[in-house]
N, C-alpha and C positions, 0 to 999 in steps of 0.2 A: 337438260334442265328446262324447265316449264316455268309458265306463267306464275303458277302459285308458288314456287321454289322463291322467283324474284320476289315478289310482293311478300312473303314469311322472312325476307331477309337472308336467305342461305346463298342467293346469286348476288348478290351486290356488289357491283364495282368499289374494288377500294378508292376512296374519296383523295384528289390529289390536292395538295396545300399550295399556297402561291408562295415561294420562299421571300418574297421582296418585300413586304410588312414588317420582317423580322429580319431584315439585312442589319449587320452590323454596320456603323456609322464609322468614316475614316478617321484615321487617328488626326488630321491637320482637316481644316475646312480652304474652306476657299480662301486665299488674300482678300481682304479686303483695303482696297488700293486709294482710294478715298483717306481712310483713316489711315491708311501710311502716309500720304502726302502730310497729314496735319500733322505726323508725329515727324516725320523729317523739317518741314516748315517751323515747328516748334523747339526741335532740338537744336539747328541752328540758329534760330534765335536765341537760344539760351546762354549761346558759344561763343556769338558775335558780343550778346551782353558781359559775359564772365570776362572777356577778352577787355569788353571798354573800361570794364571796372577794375583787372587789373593793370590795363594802363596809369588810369586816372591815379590809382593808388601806390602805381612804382611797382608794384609786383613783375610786371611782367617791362621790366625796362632794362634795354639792353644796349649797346651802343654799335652798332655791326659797323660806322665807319671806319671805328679805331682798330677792328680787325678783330674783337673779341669775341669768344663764344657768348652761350645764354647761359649764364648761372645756373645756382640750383634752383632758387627762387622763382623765376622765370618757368623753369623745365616746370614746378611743381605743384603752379599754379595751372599751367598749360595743362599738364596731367587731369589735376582736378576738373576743371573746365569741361574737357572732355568726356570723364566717368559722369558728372551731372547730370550734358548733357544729353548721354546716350540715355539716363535712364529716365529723362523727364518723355525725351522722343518716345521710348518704349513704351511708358503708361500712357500716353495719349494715344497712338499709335490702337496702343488692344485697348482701351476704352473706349475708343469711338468703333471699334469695330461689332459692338454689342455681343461680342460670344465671351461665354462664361470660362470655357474650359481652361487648364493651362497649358493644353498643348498648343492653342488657339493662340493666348497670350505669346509662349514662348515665342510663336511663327511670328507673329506681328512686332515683337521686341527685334528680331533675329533680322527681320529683313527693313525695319526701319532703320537700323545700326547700318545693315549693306550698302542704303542707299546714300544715309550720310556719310559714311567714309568714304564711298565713291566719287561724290561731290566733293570734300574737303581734299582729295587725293587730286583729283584735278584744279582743284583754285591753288593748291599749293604748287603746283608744277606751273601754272600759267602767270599768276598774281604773284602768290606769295613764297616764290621759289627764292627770293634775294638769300634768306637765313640760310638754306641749303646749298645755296648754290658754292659758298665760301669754302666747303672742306670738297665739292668734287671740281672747281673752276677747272683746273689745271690741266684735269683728265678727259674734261668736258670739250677742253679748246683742241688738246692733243687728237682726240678723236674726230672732232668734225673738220677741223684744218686737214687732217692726214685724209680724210672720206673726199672731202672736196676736192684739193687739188694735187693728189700722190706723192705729196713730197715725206721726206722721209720722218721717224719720228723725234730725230735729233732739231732738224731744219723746224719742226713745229712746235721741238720747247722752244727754240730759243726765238722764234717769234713770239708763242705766245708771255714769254717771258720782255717782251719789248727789247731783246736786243739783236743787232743787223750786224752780221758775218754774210760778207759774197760768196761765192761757192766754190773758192778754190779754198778759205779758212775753215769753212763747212769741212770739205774733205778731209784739212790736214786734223781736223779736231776730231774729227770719225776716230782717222786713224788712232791718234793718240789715245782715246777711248777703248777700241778696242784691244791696246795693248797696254791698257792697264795704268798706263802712264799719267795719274793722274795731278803732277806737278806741271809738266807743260802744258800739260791742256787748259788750266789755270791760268799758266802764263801766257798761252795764247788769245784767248778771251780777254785778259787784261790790255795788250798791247793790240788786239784788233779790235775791240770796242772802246775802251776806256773808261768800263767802270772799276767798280773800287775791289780791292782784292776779297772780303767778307762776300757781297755780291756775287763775285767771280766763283768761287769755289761754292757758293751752293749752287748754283747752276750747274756746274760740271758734277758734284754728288748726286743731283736728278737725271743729269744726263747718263752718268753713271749705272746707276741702280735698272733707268731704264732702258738704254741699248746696250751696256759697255757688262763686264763683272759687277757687278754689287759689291763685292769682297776688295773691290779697291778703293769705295769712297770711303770718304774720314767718318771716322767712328761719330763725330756730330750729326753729319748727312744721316746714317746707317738708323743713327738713333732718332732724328727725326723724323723719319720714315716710318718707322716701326711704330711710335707713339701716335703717330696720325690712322696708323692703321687697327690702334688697339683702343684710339677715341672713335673714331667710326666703327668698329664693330663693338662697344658698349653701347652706343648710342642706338644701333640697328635692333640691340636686343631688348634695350629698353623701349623703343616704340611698339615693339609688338608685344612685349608684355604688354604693355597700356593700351594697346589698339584689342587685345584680346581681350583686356581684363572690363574694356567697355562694351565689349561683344556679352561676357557673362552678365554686366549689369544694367546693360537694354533688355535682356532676357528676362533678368529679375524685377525690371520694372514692368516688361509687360505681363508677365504674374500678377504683378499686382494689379493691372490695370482689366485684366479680366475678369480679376475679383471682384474688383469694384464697379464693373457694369453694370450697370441700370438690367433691370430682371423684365422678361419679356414675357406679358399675357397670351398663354396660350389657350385656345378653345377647347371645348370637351374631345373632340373631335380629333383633335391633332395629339401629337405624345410630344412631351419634352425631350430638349437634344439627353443625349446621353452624358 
């Protein structure tokens, strides 16, 4: 091949393209963590406000000394509260974050939600664990009394239950627990502590249920046992429905907050996002 082949065009190098002009754009962009903070900052505020208002207004009033749970009204304004807020955090969230798209939004709703449940997940364990702590006390005392000083799990109901057997009543009340026996054990607790027989026997159905047969506490024990167990896993189910269903509507708030971003001038020069 010669000079004139090249310059007539028959030798020509095929010409290579730079693929990166024409790269495809990822489906998520970057966080922007800025406009999270504002939409977490935001949605909490919204939560703490829903919160004072339904104080002020009784909705959310409940009386935890006298031992009672939280109504429905309570539960459903708390709910509310919540869906609100996720969704005001979300549009704030993907509105300040100036991207248009809804995958954009979607990511900015999705991980404003994370950050706030993260946060409420912890002030509820540290602050405002009082409401919860009433349906696990019992299990809560039994476990760290039995981690700290090895006594056994009978020795740590009946502390944390405030009543004092020495340790040779301790053993005879084993005993009788684990044979079933649960008339004397009743009686025992009676005449070594001296509380009142109602007292007495539910003590001995916890102790029951939890070292001894289950199948020998009184059908009252057996049944409040069960119902405690079937109000705490309603309640488990219904937090995560509402904790999810505020996951879908910080989503759909930052939807909407994408769309309603302020539109950004681009130069001749530059191409619009995709």
């Amino acid at each position: 091949m010669g000079i004139d082949d090249i310059h007539s065009g028959r030798g020509e190098l095929p010409q290579q393209i730079d693929p990166m002009p024409y790269a495809r754009r990822p489906l998520f962009s970057a966080v922007r963590w800025g406009a999270v903070l504002a939409g977490v900052v935001v949605g909490i505020s919204v939560q703490l406000l829903l919160t004072l208002l339904g104080i002020a207004t009784g909705l959310s009033a409940t009386d935890v000394s006298q031992g009672e749970g939280m109504g429905t009204g309570p539960l459903l304004w708390a709910g509310l509260s919540m869906l609100i807020a996720a969704f005001v955090g979300g549009y704030v969230a993907a509105r300040m974050s100036g991207l248009k798209r809804k995958a954009d939004g979607v990511l900015h709703g999705a991980v404003s939600w994370a950050v706030t449940t993260i946060l409420f997940s912890m002030l509820a364990t540290s602050i405002g664990g009082t409401l919860v702590s009433g349906v696990f006390n019992n299990m809560n005392q039994l476990a760290s009394a039995g981690a700290r000083s090895g006594e056994s799990p009978l020795a740590a109901l009946m502390r944390a239950q405030d009543i004092r057997m020495d340790a040779a009543g301790l053993r005879q009340l084993q005993q009788y627990l684990q044979a079933g026996q649960r008339d004397q054990a009743v009686q025992l607790v009676i005449n070594a502590t001296g509380v009142e027989p109602a007292r007495a026997s539910a003590v001995v159905d916890q102790a029951l249920i939890l070292t001894g047969p289950a199948g020998a506490a009184s059908p009252q024990g057996r049944g409040a046992t069960e119902s405690a167990v079937r109000r705490t896993s309603a309640a488990a189910w219904l937090v995560f429905a509402a904790v999810a269903l505020a996951l879908a509507i910080g989503m759909g708030g930052g939807i909407m907050g994408a769309a309603g971003s302020r539109r950004v001038s681009w130069s001749s020069g530059a191409a619009p996002p995709a």
